[in-house]
Every structure is written in C-alpha cells, then in structure tokens.
Backbone bond lengths (Angstrom), bond angles and torsions (degrees), N, CA, C in turn:
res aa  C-N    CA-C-N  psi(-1)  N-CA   C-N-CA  omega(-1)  CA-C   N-CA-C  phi
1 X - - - 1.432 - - 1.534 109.17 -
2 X 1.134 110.79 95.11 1.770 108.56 159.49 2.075 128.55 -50.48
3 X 1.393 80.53 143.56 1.355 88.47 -177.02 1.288 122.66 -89.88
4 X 1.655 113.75 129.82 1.503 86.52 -175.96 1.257 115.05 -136.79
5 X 1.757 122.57 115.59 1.551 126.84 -170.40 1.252 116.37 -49.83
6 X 0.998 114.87 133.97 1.342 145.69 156.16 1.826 106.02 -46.32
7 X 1.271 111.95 121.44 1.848 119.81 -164.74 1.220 103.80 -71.83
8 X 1.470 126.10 -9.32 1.803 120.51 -178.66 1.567 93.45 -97.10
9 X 1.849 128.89 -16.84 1.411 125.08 -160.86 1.701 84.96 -84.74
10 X 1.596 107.05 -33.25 1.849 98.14 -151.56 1.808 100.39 -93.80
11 X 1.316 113.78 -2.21 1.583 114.47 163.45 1.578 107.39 -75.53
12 X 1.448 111.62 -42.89 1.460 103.98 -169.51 1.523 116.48 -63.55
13 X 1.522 100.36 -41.10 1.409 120.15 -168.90 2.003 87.57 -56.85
14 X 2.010 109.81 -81.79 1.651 75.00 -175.15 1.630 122.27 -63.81
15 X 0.695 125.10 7.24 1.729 114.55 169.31 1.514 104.93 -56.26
16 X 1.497 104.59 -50.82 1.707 90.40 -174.24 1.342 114.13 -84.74
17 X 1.601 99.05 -33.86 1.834 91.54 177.79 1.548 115.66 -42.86
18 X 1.300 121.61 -42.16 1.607 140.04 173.75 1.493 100.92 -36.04
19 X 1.531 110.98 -66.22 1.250 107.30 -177.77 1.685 131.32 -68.52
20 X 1.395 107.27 7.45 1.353 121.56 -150.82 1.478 73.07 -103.00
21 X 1.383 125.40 -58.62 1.416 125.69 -137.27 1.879 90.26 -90.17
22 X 1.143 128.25 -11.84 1.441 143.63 -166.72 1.538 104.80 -81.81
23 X 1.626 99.61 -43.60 1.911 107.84 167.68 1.075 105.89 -82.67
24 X 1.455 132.29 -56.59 1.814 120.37 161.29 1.416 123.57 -9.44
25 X 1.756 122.90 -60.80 1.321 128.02 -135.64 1.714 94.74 -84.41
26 X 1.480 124.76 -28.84 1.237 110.06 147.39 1.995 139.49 -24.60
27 X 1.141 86.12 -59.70 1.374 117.17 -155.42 1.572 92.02 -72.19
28 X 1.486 116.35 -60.03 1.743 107.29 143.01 0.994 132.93 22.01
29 X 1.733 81.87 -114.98 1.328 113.61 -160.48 1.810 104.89 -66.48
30 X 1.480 134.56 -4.91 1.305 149.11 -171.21 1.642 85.86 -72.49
31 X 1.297 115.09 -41.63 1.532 107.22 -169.33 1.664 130.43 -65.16
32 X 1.645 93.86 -20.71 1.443 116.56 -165.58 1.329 106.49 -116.84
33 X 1.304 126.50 -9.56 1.607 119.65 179.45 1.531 103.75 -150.07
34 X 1.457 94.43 171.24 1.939 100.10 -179.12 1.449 85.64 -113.28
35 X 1.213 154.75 -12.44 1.278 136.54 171.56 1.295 128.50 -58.89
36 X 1.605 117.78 -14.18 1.427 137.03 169.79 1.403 109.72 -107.24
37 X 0.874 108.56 83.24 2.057 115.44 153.10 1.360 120.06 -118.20
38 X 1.831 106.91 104.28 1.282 108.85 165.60 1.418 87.98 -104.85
39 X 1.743 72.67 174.16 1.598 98.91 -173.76 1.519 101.84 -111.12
40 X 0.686 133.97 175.99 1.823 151.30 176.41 1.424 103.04 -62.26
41 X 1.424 127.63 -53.08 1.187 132.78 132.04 1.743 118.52 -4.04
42 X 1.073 90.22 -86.78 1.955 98.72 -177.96 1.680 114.39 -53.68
43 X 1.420 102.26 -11.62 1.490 91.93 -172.90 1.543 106.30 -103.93
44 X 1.341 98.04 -34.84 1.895 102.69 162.79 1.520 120.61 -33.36
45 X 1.193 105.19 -57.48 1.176 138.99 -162.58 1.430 96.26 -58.11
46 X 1.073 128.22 -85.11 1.537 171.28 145.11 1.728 86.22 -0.06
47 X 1.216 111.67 -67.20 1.662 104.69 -165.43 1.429 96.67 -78.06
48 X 1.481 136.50 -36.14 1.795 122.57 165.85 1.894 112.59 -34.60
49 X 1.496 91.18 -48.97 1.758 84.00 -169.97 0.744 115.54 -76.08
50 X 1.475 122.61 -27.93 1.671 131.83 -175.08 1.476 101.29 -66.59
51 X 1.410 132.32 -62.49 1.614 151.85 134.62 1.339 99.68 21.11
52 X 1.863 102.87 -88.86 1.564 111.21 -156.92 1.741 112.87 -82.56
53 X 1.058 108.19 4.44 1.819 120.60 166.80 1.434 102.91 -92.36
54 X 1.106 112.71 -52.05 1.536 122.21 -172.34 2.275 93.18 -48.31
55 X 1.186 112.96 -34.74 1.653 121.45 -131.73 1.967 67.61 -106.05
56 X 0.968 105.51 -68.58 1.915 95.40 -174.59 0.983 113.85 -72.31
57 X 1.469 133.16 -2.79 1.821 109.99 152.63 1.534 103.47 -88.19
58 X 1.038 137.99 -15.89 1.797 129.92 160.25 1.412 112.38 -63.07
59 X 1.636 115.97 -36.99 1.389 113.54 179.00 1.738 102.02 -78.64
60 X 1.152 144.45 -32.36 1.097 146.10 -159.17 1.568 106.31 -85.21
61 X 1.443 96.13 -75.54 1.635 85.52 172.32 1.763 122.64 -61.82
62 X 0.646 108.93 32.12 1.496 107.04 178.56 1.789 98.02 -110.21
63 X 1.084 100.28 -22.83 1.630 117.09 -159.27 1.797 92.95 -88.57
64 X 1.161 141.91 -5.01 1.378 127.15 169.63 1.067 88.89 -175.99
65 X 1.908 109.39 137.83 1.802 117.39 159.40 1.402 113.17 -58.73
66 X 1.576 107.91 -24.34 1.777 101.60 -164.06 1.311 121.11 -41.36
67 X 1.287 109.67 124.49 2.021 83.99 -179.31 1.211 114.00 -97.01
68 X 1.646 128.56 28.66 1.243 142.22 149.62 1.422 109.06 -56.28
69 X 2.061 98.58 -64.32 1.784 94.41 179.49 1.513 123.85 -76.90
70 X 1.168 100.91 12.70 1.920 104.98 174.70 1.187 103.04 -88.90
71 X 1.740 111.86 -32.87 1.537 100.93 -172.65 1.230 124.51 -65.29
72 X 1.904 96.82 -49.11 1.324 128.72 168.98 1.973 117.40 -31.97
73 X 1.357 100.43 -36.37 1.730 123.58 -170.28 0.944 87.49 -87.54
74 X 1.772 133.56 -73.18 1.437 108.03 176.30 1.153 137.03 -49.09
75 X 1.464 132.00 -31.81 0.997 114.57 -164.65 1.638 110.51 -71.79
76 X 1.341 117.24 -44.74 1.546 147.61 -159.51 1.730 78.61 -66.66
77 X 0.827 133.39 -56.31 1.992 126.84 175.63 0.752 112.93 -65.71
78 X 1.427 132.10 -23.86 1.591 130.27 169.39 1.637 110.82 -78.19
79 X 1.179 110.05 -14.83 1.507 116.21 -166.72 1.771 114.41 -102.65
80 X 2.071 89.70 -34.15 1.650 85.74 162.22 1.484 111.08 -66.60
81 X 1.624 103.89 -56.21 1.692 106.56 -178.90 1.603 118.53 -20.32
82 X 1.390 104.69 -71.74 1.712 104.72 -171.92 1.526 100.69 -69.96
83 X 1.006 126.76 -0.05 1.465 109.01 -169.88 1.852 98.39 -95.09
84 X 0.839 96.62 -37.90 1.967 106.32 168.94 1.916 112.31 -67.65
85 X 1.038 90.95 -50.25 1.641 100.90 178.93 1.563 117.04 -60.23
86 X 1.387 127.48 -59.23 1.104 131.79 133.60 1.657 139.57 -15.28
87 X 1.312 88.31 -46.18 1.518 91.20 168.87 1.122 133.97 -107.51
88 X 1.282 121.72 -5.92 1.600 134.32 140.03 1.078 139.11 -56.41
89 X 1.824 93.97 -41.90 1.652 96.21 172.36 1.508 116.24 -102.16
90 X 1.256 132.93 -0.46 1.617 121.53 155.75 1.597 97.27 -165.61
91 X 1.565 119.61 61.19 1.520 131.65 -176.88 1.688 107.51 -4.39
92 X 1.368 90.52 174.77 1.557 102.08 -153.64 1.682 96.54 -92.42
93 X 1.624 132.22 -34.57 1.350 133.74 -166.53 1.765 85.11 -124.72
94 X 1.504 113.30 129.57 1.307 128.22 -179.05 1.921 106.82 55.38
95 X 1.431 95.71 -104.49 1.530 89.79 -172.69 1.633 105.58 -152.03
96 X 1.432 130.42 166.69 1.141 144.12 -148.27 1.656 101.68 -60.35
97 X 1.444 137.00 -15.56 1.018 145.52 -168.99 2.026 106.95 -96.42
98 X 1.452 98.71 -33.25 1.451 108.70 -173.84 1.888 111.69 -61.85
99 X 1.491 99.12 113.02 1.172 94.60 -170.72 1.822 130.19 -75.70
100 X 1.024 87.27 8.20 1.734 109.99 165.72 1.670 101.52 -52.04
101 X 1.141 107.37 -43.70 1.486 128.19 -155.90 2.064 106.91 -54.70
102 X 1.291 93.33 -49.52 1.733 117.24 172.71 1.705 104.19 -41.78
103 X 1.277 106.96 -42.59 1.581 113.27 172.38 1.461 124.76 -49.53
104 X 1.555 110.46 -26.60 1.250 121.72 -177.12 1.556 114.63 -96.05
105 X 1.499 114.38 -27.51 1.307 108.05 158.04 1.742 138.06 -86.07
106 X 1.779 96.31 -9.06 1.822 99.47 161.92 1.659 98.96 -72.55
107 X 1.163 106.07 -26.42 1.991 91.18 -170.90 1.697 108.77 -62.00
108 X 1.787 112.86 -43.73 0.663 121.70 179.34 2.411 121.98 -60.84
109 X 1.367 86.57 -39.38 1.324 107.20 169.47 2.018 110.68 -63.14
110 X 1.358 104.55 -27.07 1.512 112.49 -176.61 1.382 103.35 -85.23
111 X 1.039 122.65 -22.92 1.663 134.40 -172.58 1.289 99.58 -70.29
112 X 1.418 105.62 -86.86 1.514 105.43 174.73 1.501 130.47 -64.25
113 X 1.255 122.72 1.06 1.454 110.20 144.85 1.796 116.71 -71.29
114 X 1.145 103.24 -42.23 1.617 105.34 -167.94 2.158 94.61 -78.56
115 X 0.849 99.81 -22.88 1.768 85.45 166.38 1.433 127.48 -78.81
116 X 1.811 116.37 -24.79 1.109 124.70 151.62 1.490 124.01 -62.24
117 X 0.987 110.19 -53.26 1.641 99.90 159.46 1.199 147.94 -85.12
118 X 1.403 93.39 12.59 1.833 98.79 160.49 1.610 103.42 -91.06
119 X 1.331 108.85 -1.39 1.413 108.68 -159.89 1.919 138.22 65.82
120 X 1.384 115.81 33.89 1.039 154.60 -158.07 1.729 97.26 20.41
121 X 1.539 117.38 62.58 1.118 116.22 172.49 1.954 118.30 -95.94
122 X 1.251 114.53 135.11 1.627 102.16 -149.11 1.578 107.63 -73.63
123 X 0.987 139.79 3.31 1.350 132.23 146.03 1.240 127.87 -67.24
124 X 1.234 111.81 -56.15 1.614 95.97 155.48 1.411 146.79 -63.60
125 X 1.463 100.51 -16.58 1.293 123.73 172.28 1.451 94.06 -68.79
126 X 0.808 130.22 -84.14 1.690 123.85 156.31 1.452 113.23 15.72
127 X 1.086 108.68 -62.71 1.287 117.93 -162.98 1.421 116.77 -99.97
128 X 1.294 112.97 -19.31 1.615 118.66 160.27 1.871 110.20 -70.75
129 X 1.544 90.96 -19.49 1.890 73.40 -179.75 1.659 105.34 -103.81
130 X 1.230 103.05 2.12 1.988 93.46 161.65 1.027 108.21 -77.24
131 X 1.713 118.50 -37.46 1.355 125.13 174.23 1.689 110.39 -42.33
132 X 1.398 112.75 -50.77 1.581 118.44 178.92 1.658 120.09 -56.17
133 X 1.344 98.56 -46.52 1.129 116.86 170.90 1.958 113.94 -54.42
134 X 1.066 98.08 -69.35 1.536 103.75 161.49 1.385 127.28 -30.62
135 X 1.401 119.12 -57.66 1.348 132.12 157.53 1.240 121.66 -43.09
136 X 1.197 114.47 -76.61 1.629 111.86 -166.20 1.721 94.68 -65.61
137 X 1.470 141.78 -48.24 1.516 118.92 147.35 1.701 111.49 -20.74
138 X 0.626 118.70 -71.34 1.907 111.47 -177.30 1.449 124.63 -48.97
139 X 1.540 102.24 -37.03 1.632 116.93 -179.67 1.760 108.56 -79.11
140 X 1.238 111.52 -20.00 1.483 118.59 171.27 1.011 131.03 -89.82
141 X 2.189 115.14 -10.32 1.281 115.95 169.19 0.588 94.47 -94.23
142 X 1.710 137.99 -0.46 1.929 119.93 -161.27 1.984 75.51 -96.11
143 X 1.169 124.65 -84.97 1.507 141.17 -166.45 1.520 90.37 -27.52
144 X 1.434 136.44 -62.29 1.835 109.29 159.12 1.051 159.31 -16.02
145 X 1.167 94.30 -47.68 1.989 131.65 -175.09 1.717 89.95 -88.60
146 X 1.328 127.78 -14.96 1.418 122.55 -159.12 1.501 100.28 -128.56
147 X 1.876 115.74 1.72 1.544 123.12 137.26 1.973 74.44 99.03
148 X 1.097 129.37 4.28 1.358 109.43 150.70 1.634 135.13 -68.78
149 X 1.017 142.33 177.50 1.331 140.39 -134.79 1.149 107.13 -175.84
150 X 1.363 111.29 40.93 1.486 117.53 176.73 1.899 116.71 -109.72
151 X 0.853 112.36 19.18 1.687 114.64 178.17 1.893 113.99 -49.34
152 X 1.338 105.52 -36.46 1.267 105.82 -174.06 1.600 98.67 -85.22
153 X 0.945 115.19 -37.76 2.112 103.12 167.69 1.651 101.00 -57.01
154 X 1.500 107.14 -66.50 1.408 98.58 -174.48 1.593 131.04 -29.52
155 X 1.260 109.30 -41.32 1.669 123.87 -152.32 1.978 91.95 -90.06
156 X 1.920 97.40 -32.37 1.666 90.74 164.87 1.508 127.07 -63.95
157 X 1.541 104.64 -19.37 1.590 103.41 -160.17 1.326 102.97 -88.75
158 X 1.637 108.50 -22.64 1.602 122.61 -167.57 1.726 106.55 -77.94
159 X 0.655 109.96 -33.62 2.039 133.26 -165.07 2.230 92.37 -62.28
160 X 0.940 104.43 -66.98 2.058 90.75 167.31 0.926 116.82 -72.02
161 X 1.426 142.83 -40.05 1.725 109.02 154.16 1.596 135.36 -57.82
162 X 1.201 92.30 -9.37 1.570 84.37 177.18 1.561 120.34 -87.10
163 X 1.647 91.35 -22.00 1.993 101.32 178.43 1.479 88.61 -87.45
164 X 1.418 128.41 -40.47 1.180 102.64 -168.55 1.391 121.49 -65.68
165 X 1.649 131.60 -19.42 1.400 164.81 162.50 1.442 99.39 -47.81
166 X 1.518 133.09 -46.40 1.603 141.02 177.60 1.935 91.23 -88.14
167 X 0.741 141.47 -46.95 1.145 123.01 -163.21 2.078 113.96 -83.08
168 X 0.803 94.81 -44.36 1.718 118.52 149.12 2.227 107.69 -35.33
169 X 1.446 90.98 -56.27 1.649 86.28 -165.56 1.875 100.62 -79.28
170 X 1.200 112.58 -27.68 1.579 136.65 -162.58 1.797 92.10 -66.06
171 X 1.392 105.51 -47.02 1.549 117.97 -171.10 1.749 94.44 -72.49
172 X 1.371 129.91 -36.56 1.227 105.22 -177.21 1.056 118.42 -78.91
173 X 1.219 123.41 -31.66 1.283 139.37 -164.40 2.277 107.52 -71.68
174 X 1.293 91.32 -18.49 1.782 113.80 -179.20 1.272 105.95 -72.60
C-alpha cells in the first residue's frame, strides 16, 4: 500500500526543504568564490531567521483556511524576511554597519509585538501592516533629511505590506 501525503504535509515539507537549501547556498557558493565568506556566525544567525519564519508561517497558517489570510501571512513574512536579509547583508541606508539600519529592525520588532497583541486577528493584521507601511514611510523621510537616498528600497519594502494589508482585509471580509 503506498503512501500518500496529504498536499498541506507536502507544502510544508518543501517549505522547509526551501529553507534548508537557502542556508546551504552559502556554504556553496564559499567553494567557488571569495566574495562569499560567512562565518559560523552568519549561518547561526541566518538559520534562527530562517527557523523563526519558517515556525510563524506554521503558527499562522494553522490559524485560518482563508487563503486570503495565508496570503496576507505570507506576504508580511516575506516582507519581514527580505527586510532582515537585506539588511544584514548590505543594510538598507548606507551599508550593513550604518547604524541607522537598527531602526529598521525595531519597526520590524514593533510589528510583531503589535500583531501579538492584536492577537493575529486579520483585521487588525490589516492594520498593523499600514502601520508597517506607515513606518518605513517615516524611516525614509527621516534617512532623507539625513541625505540618504533610499526611496526606491523604501517603496520596495512598502509594496508587501500593502498587499499583505488587502489580503488581511479580503480575509475578514470572507
């Protein structure tokens, strides 16, 4: 008798394999170029975020079939993701060392407190990612005023909270 997975078991399974092979491609490409040197360090690191994204889209989608608020969950994890990734590996205002940069991960740190305490319900979730949206708008007039030149990152980082913000309201409204 063959076994046969269940289509929410064989998304999760590659969901993580994805992330498995995502901390791999470092480790790689280290073999073939000097432009990639992590350290043991970088990969720790690297597999926590990969880890605790991996761990709140299992907690999230578990939390509604809608596949409005799955999208909504993905996207907003896709949006913390690059927004950490990005800014670790060559920061978002000057460069990965510029401590402006820390600004972009309390926003991110403000997000997910205020999504825990709305209780990740998708209207407010909704409204925690205009909140995001709002923010990184704020972090781009401040990084202006401070002769940075980042509007076109900004307006990238802003663009999944804002679908995730429609997909979020779409799920309540379901």
């Amino acid at each position: 008798m063959a076994l046969r997975m269940q289509p929410a078991n064989a998304i999760r399974i590659g969901a993580w394999s994805i992330a498995g092979l995502v901390l791999c491609a470092p480790l790689v490409a280290m073999q073939f170029t000097s432009e990639v040197d992590w350290t043991a360090f970088d990969f720790i690191v690297v597999a926590i975020v990969l880890g605790t994204i991996g761990l709140m889209a299992e907690f999230l989608f578990r939390r509604s079939a809608s596949l409005a608020y799955r999208a909504g969950a993905g996207l907003a994890l896709g949006a913390i993701l690059f927004t950490i990734w990005a800014n670790l590996a060559v920061g978002i205002a000057g460069n990965e060392a510029d401590p402006f940069n820390l600004l972009y991960f309390a926003l991110l740190a403000f997000v997910v407190l205020a999504a825990v305490l709305v209780r990740f319900r998708a209207l407010s979730l909704a409204l925690v990612s205009i909140g995001a949206v709002a923010g990184l708008a704020l972090l781009g007039v401040i990084a202006a005023s401070r002769g940075y030149a980042i509007w076109p990152q900004t307006i990238v980082l802003m663009l999944p909270w804002i679908a995730a913000a429609a997909c979020f309201r779409q799920a309540q409204t379901a």
